[in-house]
C-alpha positions as CSV (number, residue, x, y, z in Angstrom):
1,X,9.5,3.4,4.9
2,X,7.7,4.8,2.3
3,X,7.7,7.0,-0.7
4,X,7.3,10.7,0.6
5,X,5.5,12.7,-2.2
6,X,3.9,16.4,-2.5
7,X,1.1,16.5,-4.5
8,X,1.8,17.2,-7.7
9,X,4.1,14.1,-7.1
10,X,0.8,12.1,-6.1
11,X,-0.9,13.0,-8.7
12,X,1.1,11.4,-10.7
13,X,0.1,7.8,-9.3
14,X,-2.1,5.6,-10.8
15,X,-5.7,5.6,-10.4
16,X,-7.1,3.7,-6.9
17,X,-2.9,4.9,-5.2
18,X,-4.2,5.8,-1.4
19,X,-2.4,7.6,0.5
20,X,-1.8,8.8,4.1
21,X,-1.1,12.9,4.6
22,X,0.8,14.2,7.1
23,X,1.2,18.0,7.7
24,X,3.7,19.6,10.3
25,X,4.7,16.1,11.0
26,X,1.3,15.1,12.1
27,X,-0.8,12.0,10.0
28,X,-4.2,13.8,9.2
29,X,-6.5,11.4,11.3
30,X,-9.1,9.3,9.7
31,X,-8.6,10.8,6.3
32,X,-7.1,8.6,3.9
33,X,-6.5,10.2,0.3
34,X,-7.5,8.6,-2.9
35,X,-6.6,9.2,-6.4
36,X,-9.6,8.8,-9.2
37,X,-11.3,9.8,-12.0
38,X,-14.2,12.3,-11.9
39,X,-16.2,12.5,-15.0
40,X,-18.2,15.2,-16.6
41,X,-20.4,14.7,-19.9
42,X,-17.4,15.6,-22.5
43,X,-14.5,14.9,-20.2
44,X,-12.4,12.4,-17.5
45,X,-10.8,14.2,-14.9
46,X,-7.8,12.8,-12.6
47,X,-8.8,14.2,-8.9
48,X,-7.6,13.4,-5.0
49,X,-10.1,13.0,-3.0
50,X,-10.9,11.1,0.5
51,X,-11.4,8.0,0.5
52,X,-14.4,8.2,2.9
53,X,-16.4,10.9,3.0
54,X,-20.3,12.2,2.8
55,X,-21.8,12.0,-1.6
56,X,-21.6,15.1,-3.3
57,X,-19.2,17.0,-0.9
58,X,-16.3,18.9,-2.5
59,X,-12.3,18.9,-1.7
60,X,-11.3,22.2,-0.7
61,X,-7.7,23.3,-0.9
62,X,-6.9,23.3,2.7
63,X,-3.2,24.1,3.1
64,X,-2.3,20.8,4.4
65,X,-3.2,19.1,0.9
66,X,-1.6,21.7,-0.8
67,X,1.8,21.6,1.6
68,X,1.3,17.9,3.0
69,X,3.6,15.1,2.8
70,X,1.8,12.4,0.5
71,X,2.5,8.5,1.9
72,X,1.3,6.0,-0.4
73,X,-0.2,3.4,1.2
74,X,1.0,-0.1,0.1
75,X,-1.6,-3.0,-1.4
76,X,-0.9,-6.0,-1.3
77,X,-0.1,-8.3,-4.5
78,X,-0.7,-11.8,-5.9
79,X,1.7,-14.1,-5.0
80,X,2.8,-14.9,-9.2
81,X,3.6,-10.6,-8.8
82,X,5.6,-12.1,-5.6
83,X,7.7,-14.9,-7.6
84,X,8.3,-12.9,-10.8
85,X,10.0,-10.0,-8.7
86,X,13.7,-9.9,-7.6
87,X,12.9,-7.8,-5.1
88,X,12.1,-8.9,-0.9
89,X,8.8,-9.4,-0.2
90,X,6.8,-9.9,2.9
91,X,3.4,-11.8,4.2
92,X,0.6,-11.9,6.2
93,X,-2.0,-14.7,6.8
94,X,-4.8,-15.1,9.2
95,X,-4.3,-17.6,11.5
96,X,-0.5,-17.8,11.0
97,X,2.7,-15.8,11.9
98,X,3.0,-12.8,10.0
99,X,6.5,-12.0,8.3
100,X,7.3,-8.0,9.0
101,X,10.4,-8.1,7.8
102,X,11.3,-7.8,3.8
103,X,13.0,-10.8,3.1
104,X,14.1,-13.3,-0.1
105,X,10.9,-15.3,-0.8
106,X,12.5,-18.8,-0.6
107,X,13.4,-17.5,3.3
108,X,9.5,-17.0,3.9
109,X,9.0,-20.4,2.1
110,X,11.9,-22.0,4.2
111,X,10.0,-20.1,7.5
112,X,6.5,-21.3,6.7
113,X,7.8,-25.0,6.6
114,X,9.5,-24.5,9.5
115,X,6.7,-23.6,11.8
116,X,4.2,-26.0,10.4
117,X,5.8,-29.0,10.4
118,X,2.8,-32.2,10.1
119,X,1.1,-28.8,8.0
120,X,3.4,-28.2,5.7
121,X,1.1,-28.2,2.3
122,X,-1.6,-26.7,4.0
123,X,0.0,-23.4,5.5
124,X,1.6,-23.5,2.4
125,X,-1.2,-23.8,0.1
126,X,-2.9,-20.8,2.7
127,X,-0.1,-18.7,2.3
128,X,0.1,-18.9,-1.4
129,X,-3.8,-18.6,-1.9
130,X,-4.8,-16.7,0.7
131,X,-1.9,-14.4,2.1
132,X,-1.6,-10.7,2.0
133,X,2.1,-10.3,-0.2
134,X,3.9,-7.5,-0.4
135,X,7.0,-6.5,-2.4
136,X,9.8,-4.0,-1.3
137,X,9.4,-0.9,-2.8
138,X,12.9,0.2,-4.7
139,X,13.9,3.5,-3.8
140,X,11.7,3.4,-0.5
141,X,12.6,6.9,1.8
142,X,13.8,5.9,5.0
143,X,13.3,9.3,6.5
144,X,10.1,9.3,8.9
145,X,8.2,12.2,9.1
């Protein structure tokens, strides 16, 4: 449930977006997308490029850049990002339950009492320092490809 961009709608991203491409409804395997800056001597360009791939190799325009459905892939965010938003959010944190749902944050709070109980400050204090938090993107396209 993610934005679905082209890419002249990705470029538009910030710097370090990722994204996952899918072309004729298939995910290009093993080839995430990143937005960056390439730099010459006199000049900072905004490029796409893989995330992982060999120094020094160039992006070609295959077509399924060029005609592929851009997925930004979602980082996670500090939890004071998490408590200043109005939006529902979501966690994960080793060695606890992981909330895959978007819900209110005082419901994750309420949840992460609940299943701790004698732990209740600790999982907490894991949660808060340690979780992976993510917030509910506004607008998100429910439409899978």
């Amino acid at each position: 449930m993610s934005k679905k961009l082209n890419i002249i709608e990705a470029m538009k991203m910030p710097i370090g977006t990722e994204f996952e491409v899918i072309f004729n409804g298939e995910k290009i395997s093993n080839n995430t997308m990143i937005i960056s800056l390439a730099l010459t001597r006199t000049k900072e360009y905004k490029i796409i490029d893989w995330k992982f791939h060999p120094k020094d190799t160039v992006m070609k325009p295959y077509d399924f850049l060029i005609n592929g459905v851009f997925i930004p892939i979602q980082q996670p965010v500090s939890f004071m990002e998490v408590v200043k938003t109005k939006r529902k959010v979501k966690v994960e944190c080793e060695g606890y339950f992981k909330v895959r749902e978007y819900r209110c944050l005082h419901e994750i709070l309420q949840k992460i009492i609940d299943n701790n109980f004698g732990e209740e400050d600790k999982a907490l204090n894991n949660f808060i320092t340690k979780g992976k938090w993510y917030i509910e993107e506004s607008g998100a396209d429910s439409n899978d490809q």
